[in-house]
N, CA, C, O and CB atoms as a CASP TS submission, in Angstrom:
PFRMAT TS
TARGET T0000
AUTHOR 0000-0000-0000
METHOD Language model
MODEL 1
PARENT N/A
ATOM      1  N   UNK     1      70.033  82.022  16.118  1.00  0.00           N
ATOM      2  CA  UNK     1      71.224  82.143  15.309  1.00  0.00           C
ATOM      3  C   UNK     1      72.274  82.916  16.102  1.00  0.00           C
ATOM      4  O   UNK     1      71.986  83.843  16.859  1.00  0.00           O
ATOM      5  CB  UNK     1      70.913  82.840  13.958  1.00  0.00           C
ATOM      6  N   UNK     2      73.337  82.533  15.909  1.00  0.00           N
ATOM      7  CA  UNK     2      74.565  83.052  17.022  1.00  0.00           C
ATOM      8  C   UNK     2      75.550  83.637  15.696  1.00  0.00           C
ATOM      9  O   UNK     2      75.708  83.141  14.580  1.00  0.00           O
ATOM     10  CB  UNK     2      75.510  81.442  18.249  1.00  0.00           C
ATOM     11  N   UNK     3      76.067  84.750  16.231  1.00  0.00           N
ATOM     12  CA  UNK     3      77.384  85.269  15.574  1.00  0.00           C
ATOM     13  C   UNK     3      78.607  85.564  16.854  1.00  0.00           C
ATOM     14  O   UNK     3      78.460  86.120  17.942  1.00  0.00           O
ATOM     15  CB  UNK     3      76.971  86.854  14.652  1.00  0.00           C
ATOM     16  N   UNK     4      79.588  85.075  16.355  1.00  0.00           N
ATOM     17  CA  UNK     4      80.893  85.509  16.910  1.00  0.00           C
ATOM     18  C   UNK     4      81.925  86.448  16.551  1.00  0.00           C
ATOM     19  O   UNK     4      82.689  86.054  15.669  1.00  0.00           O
ATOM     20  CB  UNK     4      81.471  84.641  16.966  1.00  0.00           C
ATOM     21  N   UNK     5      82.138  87.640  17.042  1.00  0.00           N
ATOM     22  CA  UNK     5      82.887  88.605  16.488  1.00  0.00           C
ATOM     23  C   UNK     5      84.656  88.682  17.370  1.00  0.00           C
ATOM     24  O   UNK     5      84.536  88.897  18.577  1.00  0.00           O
ATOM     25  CB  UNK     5      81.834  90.067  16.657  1.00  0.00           C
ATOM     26  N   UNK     6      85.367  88.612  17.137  1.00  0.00           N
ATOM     27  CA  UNK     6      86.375  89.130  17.775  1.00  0.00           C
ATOM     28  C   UNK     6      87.264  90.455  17.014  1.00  0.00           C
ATOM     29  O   UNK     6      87.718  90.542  15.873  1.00  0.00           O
ATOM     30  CB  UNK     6      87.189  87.930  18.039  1.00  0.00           C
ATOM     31  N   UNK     7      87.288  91.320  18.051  1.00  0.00           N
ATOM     32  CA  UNK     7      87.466  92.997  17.754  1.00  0.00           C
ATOM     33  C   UNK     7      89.038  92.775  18.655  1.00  0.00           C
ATOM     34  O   UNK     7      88.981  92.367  19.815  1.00  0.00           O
ATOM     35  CB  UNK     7      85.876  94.436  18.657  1.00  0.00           C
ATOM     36  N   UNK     8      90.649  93.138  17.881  1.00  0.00           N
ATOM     37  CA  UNK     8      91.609  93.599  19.024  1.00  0.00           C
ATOM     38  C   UNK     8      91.697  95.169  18.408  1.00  0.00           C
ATOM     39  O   UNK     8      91.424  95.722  17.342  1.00  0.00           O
ATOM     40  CB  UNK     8      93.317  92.608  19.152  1.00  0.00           C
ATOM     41  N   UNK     9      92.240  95.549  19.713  1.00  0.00           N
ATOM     42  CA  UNK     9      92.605  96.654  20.009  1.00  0.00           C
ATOM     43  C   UNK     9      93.709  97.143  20.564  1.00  0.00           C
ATOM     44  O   UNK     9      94.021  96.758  21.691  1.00  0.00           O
ATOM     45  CB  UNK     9      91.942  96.946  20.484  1.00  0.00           C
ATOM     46  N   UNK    10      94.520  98.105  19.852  1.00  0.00           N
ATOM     47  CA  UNK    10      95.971  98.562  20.259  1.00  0.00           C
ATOM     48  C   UNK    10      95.939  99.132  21.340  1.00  0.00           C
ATOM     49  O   UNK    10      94.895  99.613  21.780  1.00  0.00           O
ATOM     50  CB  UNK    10      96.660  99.436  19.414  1.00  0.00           C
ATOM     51  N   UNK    11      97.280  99.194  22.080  1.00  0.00           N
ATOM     52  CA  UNK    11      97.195  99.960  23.314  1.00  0.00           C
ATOM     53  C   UNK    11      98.384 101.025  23.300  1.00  0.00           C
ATOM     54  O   UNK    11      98.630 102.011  23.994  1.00  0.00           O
ATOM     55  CB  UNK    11      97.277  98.964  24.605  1.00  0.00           C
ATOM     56  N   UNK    12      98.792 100.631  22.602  1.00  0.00           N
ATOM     57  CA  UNK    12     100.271 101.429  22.523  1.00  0.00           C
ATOM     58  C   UNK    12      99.615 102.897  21.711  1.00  0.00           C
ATOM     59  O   UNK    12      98.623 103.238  21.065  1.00  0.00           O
ATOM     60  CB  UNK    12     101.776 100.359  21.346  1.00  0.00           C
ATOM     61  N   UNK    13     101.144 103.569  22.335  1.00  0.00           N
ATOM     62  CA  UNK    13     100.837 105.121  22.781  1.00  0.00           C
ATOM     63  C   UNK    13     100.531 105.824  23.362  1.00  0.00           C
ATOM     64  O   UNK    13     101.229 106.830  23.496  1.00  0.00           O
ATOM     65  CB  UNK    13     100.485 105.599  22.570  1.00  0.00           C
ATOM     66  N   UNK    14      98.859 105.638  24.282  1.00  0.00           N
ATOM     67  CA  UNK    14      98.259 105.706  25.447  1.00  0.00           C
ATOM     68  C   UNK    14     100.078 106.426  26.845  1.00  0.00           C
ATOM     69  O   UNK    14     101.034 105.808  27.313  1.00  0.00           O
ATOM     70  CB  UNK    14      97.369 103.630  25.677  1.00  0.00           C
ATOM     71  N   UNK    15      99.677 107.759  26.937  1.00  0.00           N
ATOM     72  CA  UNK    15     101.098 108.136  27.499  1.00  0.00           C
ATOM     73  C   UNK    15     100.008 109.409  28.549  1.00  0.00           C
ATOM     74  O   UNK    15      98.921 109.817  28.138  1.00  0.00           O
ATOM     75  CB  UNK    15     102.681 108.888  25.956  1.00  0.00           C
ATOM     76  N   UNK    16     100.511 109.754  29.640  1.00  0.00           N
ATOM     77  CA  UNK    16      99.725 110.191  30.931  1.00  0.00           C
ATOM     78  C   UNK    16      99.373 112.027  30.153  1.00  0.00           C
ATOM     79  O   UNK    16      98.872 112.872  30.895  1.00  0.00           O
ATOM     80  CB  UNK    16     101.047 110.067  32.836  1.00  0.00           C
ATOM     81  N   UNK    17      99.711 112.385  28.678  1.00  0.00           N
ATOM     82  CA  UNK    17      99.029 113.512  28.622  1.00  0.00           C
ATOM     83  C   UNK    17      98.270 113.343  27.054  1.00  0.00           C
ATOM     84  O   UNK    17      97.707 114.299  26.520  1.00  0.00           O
ATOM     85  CB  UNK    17     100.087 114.843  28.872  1.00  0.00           C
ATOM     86  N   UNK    18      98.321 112.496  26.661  1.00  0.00           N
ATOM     87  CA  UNK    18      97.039 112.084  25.921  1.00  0.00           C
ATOM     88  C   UNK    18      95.797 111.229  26.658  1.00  0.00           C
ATOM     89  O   UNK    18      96.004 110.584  27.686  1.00  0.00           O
ATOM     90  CB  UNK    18      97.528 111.225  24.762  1.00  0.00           C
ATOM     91  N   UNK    19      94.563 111.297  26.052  1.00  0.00           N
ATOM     92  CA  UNK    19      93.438 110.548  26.831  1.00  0.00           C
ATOM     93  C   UNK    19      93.500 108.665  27.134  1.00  0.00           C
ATOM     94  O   UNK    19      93.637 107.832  26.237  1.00  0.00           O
ATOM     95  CB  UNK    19      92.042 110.914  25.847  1.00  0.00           C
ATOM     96  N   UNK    20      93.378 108.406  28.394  1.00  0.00           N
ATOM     97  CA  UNK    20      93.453 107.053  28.669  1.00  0.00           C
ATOM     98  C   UNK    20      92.470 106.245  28.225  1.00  0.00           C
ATOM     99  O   UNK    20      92.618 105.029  28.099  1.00  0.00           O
ATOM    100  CB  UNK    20      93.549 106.860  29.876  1.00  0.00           C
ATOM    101  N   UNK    21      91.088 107.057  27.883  1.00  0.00           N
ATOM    102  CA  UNK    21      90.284 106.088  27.697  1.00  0.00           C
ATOM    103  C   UNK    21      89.596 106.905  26.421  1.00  0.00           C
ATOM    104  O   UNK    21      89.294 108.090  26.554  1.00  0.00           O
ATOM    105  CB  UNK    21      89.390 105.619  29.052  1.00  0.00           C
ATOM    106  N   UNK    22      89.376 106.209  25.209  1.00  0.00           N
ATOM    107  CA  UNK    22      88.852 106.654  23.540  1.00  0.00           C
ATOM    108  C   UNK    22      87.656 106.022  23.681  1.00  0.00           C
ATOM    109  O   UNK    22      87.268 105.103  24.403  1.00  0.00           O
ATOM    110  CB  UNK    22      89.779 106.041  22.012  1.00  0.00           C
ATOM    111  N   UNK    23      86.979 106.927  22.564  1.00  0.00           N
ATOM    112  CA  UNK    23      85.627 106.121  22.337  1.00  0.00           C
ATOM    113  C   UNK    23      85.610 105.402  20.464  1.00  0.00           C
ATOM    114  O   UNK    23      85.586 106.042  19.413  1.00  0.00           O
ATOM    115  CB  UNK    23      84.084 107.525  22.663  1.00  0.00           C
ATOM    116  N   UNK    24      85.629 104.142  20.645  1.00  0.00           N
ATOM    117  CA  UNK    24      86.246 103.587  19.537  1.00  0.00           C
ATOM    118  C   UNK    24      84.558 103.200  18.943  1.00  0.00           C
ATOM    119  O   UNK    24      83.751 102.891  19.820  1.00  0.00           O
ATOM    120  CB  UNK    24      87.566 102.178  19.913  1.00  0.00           C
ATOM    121  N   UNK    25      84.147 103.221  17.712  1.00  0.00           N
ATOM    122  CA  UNK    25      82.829 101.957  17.515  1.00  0.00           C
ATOM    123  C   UNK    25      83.792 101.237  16.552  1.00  0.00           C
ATOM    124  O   UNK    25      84.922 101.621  16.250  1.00  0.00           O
ATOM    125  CB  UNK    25      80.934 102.479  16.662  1.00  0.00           C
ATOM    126  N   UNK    26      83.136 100.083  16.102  1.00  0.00           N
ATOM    127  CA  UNK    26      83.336  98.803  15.393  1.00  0.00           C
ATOM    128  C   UNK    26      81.899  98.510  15.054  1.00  0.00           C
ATOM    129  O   UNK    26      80.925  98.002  15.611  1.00  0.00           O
ATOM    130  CB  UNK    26      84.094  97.602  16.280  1.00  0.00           C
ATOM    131  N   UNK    27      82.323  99.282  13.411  1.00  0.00           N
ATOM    132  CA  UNK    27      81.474  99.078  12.303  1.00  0.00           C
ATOM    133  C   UNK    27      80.647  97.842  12.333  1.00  0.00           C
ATOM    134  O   UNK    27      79.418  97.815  12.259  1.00  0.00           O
ATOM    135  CB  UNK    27      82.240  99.081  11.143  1.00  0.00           C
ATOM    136  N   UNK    28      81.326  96.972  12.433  1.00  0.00           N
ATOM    137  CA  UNK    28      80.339  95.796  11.933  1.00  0.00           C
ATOM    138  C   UNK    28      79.752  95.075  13.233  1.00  0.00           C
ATOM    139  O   UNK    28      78.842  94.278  13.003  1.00  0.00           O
ATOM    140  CB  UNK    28      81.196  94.600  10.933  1.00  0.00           C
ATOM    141  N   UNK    29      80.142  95.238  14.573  1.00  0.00           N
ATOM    142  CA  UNK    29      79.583  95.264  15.470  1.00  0.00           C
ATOM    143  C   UNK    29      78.167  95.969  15.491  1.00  0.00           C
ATOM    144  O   UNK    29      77.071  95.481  15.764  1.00  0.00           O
ATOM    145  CB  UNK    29      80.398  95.630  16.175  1.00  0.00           C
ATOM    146  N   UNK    30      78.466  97.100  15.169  1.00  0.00           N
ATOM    147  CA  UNK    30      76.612  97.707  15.438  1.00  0.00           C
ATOM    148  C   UNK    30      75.813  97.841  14.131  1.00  0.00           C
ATOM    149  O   UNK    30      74.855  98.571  13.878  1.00  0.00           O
ATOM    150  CB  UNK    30      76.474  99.517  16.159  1.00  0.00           C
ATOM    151  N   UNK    31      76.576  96.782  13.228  1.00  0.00           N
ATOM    152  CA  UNK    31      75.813  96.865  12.246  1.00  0.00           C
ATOM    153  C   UNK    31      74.597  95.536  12.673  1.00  0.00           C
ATOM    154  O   UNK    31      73.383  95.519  12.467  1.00  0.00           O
ATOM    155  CB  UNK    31      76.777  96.744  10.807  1.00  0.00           C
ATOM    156  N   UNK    32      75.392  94.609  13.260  1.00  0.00           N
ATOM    157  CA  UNK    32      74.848  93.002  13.554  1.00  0.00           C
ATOM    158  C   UNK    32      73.927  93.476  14.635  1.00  0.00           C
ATOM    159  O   UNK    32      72.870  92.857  14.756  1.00  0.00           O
ATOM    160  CB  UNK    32      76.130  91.647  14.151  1.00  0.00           C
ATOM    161  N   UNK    33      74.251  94.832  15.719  1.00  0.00           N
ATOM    162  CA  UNK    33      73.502  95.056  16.874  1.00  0.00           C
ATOM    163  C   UNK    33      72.109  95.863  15.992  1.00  0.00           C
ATOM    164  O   UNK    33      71.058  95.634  16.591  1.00  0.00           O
ATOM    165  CB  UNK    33      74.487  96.069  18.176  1.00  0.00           C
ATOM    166  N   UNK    34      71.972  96.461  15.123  1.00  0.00           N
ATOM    167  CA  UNK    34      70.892  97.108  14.253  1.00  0.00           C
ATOM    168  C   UNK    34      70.243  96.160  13.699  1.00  0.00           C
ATOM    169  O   UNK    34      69.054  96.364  13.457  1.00  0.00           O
ATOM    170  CB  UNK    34      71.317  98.008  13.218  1.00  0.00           C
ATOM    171  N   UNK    35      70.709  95.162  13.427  1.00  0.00           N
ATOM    172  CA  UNK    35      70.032  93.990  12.517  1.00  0.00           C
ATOM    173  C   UNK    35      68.934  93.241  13.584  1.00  0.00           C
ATOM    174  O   UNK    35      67.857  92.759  13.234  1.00  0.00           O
ATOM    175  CB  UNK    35      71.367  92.726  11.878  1.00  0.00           C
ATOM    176  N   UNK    36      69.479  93.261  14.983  1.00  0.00           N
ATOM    177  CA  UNK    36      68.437  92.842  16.231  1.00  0.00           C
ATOM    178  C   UNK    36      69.426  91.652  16.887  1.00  0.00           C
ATOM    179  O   UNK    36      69.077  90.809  17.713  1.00  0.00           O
ATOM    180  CB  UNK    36      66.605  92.128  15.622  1.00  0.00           C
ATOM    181  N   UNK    37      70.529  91.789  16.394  1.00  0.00           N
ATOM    182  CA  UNK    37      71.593  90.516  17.453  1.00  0.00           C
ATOM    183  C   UNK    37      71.814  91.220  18.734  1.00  0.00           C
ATOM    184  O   UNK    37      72.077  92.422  18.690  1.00  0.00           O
ATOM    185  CB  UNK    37      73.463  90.071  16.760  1.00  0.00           C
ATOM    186  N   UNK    38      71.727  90.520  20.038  1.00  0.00           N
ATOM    187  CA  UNK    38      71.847  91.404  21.231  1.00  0.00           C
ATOM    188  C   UNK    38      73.387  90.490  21.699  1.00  0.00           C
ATOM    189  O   UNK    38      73.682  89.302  21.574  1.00  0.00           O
ATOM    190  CB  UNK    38      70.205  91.363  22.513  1.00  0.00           C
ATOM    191  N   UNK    39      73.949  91.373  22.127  1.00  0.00           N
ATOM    192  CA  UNK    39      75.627  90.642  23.221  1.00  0.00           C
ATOM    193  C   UNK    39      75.068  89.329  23.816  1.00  0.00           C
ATOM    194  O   UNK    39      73.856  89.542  23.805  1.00  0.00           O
ATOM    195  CB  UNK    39      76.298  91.876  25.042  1.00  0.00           C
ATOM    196  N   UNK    40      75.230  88.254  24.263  1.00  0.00           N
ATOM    197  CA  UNK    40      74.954  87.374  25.351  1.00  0.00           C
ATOM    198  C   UNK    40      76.121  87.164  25.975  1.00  0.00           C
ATOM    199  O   UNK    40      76.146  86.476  26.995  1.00  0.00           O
ATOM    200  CB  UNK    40      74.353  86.146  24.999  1.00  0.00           C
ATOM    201  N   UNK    41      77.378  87.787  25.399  1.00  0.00           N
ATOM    202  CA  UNK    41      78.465  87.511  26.334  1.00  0.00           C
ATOM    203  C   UNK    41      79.593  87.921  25.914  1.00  0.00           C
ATOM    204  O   UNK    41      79.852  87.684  24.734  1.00  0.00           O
ATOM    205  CB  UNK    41      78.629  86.250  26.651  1.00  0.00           C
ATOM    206  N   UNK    42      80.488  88.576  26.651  1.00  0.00           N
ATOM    207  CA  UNK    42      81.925  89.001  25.724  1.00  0.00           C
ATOM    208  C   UNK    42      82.880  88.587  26.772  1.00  0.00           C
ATOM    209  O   UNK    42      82.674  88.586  27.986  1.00  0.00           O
ATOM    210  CB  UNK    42      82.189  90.860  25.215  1.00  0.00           C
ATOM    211  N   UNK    43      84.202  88.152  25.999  1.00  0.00           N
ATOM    212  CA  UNK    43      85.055  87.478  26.294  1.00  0.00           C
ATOM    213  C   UNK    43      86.721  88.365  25.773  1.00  0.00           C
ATOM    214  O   UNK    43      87.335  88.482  24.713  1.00  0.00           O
ATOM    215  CB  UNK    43      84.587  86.070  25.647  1.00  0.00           C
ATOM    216  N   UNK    44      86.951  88.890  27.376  1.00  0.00           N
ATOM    217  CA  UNK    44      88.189  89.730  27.129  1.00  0.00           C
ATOM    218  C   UNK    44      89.908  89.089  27.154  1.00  0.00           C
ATOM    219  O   UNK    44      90.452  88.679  28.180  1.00  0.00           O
ATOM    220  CB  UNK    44      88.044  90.818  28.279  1.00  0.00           C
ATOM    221  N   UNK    45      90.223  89.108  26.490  1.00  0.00           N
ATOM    222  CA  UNK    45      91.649  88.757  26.174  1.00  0.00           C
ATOM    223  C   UNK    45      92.572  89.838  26.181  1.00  0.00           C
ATOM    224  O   UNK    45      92.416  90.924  25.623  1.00  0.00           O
ATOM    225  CB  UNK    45      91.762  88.149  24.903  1.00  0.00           C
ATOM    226  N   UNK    46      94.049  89.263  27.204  1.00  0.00           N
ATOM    227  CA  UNK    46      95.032  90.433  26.834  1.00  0.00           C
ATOM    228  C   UNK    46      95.997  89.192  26.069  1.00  0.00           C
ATOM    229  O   UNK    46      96.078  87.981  26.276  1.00  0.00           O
ATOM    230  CB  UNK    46      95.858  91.538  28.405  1.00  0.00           C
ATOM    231  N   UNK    47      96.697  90.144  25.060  1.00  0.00           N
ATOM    232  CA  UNK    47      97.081  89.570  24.312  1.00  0.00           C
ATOM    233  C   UNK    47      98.684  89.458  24.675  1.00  0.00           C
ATOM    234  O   UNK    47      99.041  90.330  25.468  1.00  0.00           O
ATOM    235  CB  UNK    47      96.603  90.085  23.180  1.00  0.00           C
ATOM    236  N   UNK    48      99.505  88.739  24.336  1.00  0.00           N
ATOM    237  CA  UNK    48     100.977  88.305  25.315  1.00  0.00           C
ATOM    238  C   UNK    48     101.479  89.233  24.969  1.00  0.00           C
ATOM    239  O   UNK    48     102.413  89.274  25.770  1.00  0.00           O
ATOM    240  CB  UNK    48     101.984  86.973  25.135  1.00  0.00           C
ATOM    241  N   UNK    49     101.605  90.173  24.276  1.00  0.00           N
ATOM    242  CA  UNK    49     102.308  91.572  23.951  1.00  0.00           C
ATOM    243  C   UNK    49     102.394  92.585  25.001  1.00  0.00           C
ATOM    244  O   UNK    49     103.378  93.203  25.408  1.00  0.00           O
ATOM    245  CB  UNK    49     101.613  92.265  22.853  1.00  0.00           C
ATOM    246  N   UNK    50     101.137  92.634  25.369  1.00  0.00           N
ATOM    247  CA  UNK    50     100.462  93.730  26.601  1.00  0.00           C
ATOM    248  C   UNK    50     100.811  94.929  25.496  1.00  0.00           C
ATOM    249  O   UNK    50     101.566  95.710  26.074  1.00  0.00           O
ATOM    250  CB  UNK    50     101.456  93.888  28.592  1.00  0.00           C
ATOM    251  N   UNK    51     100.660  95.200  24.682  1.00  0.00           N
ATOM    252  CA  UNK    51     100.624  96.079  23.811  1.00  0.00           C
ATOM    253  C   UNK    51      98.559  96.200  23.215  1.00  0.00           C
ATOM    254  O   UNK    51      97.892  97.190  22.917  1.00  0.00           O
ATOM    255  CB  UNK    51     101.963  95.478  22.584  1.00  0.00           C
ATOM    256  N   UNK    52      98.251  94.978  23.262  1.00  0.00           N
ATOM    257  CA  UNK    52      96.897  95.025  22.688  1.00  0.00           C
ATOM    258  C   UNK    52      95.819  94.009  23.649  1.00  0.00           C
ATOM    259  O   UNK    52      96.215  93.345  24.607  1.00  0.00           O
ATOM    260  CB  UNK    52      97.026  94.482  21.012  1.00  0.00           C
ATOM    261  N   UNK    53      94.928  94.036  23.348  1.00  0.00           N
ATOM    262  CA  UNK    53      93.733  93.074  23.843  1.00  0.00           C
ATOM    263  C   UNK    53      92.466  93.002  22.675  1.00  0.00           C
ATOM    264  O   UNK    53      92.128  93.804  21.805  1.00  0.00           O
ATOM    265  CB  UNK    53      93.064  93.746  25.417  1.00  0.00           C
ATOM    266  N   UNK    54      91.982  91.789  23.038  1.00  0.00           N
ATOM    267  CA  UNK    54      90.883  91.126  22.412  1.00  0.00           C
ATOM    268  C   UNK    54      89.770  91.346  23.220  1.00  0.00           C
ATOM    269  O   UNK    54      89.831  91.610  24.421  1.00  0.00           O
ATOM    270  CB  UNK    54      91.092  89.707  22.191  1.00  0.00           C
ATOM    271  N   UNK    55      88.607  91.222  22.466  1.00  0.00           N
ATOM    272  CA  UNK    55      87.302  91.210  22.997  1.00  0.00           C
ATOM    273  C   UNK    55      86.045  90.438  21.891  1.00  0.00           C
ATOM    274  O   UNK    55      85.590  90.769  20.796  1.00  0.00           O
ATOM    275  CB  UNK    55      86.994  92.850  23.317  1.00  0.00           C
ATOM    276  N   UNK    56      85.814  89.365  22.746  1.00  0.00           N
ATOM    277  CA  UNK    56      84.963  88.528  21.416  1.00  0.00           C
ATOM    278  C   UNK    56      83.957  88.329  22.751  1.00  0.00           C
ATOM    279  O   UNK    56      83.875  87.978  23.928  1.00  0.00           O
ATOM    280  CB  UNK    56      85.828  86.718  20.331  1.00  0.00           C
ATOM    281  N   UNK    57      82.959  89.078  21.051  1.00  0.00           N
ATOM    282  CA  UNK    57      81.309  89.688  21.358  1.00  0.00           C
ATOM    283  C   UNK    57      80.466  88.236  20.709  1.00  0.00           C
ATOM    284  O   UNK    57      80.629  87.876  19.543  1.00  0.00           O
ATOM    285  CB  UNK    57      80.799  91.594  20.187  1.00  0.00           C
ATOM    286  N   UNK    58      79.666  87.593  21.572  1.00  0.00           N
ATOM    287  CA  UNK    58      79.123  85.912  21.524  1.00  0.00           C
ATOM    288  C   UNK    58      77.612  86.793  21.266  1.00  0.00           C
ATOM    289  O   UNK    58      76.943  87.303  22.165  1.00  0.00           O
ATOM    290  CB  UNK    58      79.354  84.519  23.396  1.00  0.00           C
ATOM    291  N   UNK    59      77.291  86.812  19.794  1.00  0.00           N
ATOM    292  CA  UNK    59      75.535  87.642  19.555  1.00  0.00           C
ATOM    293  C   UNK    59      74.778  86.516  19.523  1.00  0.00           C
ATOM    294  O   UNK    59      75.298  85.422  19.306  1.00  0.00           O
ATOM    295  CB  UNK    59      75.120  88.650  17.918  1.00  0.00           C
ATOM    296  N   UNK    60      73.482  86.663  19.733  1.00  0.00           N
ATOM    297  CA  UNK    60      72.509  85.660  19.231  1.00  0.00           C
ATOM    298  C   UNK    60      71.148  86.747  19.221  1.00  0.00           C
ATOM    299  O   UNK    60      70.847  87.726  19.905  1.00  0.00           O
ATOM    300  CB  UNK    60      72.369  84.111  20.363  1.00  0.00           C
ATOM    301  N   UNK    61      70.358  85.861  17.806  1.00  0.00           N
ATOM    302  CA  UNK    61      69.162  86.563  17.642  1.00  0.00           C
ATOM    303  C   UNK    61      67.855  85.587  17.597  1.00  0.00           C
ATOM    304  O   UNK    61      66.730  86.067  17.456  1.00  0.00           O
ATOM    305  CB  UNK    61      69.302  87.396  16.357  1.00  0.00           C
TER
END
């Protein structure tokens, strides 16, 4: 069984005296990873804004 998730994420604000890199989770991501779905593949997108990007997580169990 396969699930497909796509998670975007803002980028804006990110400025050289706040932190460049956050530690974000996505709830329902590790809810599907607890259930026993493992990643088989993620697929990064910047989005035409350059303000945000995509990331679609390809699970299978």
């Amino acid at each position: 069984m396969q699930k497909v998730i796509t998670i975007t994420q803002l980028t804006v604000g990110v400025t050289t005296t706040s932190k460049v890199f956050l530690e974000t989770e996505y709830p329902q991501l590790t809810k599907y990873l607890e259930e026993g779905y493992i990643i088989r593949q993620t697929i990064h997108t910047e989005l035409t804004t350059s303000t945000a990007y995509a990331i679609t997580f390809i699970l299978e169990k």
